[in-house]
N, C-alpha and C positions, 0 to 999 in steps of 0.2 A: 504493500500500500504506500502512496506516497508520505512523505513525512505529514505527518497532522497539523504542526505548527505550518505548514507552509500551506497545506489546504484552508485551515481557518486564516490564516490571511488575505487569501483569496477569498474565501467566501466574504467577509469585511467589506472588501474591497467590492464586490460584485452588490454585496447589500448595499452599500452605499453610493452607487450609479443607480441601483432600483429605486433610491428613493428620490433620488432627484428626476430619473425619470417618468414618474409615477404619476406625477401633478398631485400631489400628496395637498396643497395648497386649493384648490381648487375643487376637491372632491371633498375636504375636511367643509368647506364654504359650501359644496351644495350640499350636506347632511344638515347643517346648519337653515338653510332655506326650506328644506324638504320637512323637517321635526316642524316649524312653523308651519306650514301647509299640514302637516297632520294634525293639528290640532283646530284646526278654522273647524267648528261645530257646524258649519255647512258643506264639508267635503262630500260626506256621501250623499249629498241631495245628486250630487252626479257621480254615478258609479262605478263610469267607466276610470275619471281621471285619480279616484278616488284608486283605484287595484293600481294603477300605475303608479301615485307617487308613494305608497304602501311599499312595494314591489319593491321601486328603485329605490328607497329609503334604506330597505333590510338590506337589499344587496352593498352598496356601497358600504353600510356600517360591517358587516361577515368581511368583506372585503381588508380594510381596514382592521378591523379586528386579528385577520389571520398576521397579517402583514407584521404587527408590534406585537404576538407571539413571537412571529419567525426573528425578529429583528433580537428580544428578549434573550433567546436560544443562542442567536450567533454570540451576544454580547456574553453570555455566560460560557460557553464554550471557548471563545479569547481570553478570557481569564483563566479558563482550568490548563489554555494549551499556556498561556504563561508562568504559569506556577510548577509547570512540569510533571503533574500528574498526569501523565501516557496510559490510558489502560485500554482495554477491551472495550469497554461499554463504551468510553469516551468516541473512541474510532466508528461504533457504530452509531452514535449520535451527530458525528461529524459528516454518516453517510444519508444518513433521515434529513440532517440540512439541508443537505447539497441538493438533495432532491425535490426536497418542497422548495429551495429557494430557485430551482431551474423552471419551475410551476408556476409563478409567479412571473418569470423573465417573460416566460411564454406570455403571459396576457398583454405584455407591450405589443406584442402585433396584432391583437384584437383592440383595433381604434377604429373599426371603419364605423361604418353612421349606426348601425344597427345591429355592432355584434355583440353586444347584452342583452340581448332579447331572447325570449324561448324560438326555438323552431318549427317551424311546419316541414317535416320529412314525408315525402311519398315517393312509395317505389311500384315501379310498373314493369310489369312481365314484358321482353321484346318477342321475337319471331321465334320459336321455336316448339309453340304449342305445353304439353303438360310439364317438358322439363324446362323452360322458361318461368314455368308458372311453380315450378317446384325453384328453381334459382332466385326467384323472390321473396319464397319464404325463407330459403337460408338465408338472404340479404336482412333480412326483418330481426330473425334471430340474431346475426351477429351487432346488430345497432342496439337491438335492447341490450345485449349483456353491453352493451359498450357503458350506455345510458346508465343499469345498472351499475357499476363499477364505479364511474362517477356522481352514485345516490341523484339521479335527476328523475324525474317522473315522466312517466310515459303516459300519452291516452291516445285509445283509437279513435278517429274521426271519421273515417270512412274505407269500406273495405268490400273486394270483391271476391270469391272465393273460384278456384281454379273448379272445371267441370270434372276432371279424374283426380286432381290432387294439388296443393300449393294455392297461390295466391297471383290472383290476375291483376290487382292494384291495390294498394294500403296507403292510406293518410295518416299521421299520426301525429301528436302534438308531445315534444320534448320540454318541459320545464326544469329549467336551472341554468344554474350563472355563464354568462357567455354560450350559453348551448348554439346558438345562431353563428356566432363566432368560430367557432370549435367547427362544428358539421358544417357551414358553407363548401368546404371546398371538396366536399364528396360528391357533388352534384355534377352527374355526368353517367358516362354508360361504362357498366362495370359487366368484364366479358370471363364466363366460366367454360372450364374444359373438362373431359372425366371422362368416364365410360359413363355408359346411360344404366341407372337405377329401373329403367322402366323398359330397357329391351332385352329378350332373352340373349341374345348374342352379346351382349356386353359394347357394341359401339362408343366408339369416341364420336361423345357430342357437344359441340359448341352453344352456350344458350349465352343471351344478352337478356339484361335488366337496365331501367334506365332510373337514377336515382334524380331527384326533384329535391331542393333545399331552401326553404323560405324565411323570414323571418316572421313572429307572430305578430303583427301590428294594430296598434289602436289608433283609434279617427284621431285623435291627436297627435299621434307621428306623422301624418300625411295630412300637410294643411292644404298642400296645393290637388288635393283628389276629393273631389266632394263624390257621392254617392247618395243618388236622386230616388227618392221612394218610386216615382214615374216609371225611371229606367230599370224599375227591377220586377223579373216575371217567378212569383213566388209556385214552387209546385212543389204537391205533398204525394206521398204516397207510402204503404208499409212495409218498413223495414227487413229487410232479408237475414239481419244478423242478428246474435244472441240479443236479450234484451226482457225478458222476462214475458207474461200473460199481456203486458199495456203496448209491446212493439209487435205483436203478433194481430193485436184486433183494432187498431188505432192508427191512421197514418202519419205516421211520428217524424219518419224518414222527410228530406226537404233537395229538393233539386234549385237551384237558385241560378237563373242566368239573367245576365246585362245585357241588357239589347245594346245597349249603343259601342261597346266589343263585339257581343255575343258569347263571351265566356261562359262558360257551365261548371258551377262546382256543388256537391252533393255531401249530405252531412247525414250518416243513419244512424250511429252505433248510440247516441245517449235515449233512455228512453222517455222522456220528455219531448214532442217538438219545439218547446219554446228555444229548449236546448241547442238543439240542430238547428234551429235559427240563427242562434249566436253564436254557434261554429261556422257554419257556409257562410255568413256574412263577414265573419276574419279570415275565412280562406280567401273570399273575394276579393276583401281590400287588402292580400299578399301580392296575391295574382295582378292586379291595377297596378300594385307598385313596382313587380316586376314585367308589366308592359311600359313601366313610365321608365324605367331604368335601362331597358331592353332599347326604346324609340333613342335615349340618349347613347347606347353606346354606339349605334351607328352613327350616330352623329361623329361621336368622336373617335370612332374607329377604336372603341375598347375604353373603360373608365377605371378609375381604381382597384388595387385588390379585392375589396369587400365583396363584388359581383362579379357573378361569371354564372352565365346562361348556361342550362341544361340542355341536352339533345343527345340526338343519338349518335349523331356523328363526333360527339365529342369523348371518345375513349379516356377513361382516365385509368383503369386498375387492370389487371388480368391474374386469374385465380385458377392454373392448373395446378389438376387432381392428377390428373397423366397425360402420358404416361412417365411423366417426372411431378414434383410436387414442389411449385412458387408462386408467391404474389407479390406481382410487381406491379411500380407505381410508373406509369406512363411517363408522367408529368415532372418526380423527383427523383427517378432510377429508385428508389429506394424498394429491397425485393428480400424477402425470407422464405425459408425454404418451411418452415413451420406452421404451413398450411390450417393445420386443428385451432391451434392458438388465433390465427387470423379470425377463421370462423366463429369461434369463440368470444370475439371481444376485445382480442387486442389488436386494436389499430392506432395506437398510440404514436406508435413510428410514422406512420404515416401521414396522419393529422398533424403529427407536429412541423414534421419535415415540409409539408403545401401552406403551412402558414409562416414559416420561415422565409419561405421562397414568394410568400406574397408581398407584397409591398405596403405598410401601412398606411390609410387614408387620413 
């Protein structure tokens, strides 16, 4: 291991660029503004602004919070590596640092407009029929344990079920800190290789999924997008998925399109419709913003890191099973040969390594 007094030096040294690059000033000023707005006894007569400055008030303070532990840690640990007590435990307390303070470093490249926000993840089955539709539930599987592992919450929004097996399209809503930030840059077409599970000859088959990654947004984030009760064609109908006795005799389920796009986005899994109201109408105002962001990049022939449009022509991963076993990243070369782990949840490497290589906004 390297010498310890020269790792906690370095670590020192690396906490103290984090904090100056942190806007440690200006984040302490908006908890300060945000605790004032939590207490105006008319917050929740509006609802919506009311979860938002809620939300951003806890996050900022966790945030902060973690940061003057970690800071605490390093400062006690520069004393014990000064006083020359070297032990065991010390070395691995110097390695639990080094870790959470690389965790941290990482959230400097989450500055773009909206990567504090929860996510909207949907992943859709490409061409390849039942094992397409089976390569999107593994997709589904390895995002929740990811979510999992990072304690973030998951909820379904909308889902279609494969006709022999797997999943023909999933919506899902990710909450926790920078989730939007973190998942951005998965969005794109992630291409699997294998033998087929579903033919007796065992063929190698190619299937494509195509992953979708939004931010969760409230009318308040988008001043310049209004949303006209006029231009909206509300339709119900009931729901195909779990949901107890009230989604089976009830039309709970809600198809919601804008005329003046045309977009269609559909909300069934809560069983309530008022629910699915207020899901399809945050999926819509994603969708708007990612048409308003979409019209500007061609304008500018490409805009910040924060966004980057989905499709299918945009390959970012590949996950052969055989007849070798790697997944590699298009975009950052970054490839392991530890295929299970991948599917399992750990995409760490990967994520870290595509927000490294993005360019903060």
């Amino acid at each position: 291991m390297k010498d310890i007094k020269l790792t906690v030096s370095e670590l020192v040294e690396r906490l103290k660029t984090l904090r100056e690059s942190a806007s440690l000033p200006e984040k302490k000023r908006k908890i300060e503004i945000l605790e004032i707005e939590s207490t105006d006894p008319n917050l929740w007569n509006d609802r919506q602004k009311a979860r938002k400055v809620t939300q951003e008030l806890s996050d900022l303070k966790k945030e902060l919070e973690k940061l003057e532990d970690l800071s605490g840690t390093i400062s006690t640990l520069e004393e014990l590596a000064k006083e020359g007590g070297i032990t065991d435990d010390l070395g691995k307390d110097v390695l639990r640092a080094e870790k959470d303070l690389a965790k941290f470093e990482l959230t400097l490249f989450l500055s773009g407009e909206h990567d504090g926000k929860n996510a909207i993840l949907s992943i859709h089955a490409g061409q390849g029929g039942t094992e397409a539709m089976d390569w999107t539930s593994m997709l589904l599987r390895m995002y929740l344990r990811f979510c999992e592992k990072k304690d973030w919450k998951t909820d379904v929004l909308d889902s279609t079920d494969g006709e022999e097996a797997g999943i023909k399209s999933i919506t899902f809503r990710v909450t926790g800190p920078y989730a939007y930030g973190y998942l951005k840059g998965e969005a794109g077409t992630h291409r699997l290789v294998r033998q087929s599970p579903f033919n007796a000859d065992k063929l190698r088959q190619t299937s494509f999924a195509l992953v979708e990654v939004l931010p969760e947004l409230e009318a308040l984030d988008l001043p310049d997008i209004e949303i006209k009760n006029e231009d909206l064609d509300w339709q119900f109908f009931r729901s195909s998925s779990q949901g107890g006795q009230n989604v089976q005799k009830v039309s709970t389920a809600v198809r919601l399109v804008h005329k003046p796009t045309g977009i269609v986005v559909t909300a069934q899994n809560e069983r309530f419709q008022e629910r699915n109201r207020e899901n399809a109408l945050g999926l819509l105002r994603a969708k708007l913003w990612l048409l308003q962001k979409t019209k500007e990049a061609n304008v500018k022939k490409g805009i910040k890191g924060d966004y980057r449009p989905a499709s299918w022509g945009t390959q970012i991963r590949s996950y052969v099973l055989h007849p070798y076993k790697m997944v590699k990243d298009l975009r950052t070369e970054v490839e392991t040969g530890n295929t299970e782990a991948v599917l399992n949840g750990e995409i760490d490497e990967f994520i870290n390594a595509e927000l490294k290589q993005l360019k903060p906004s």
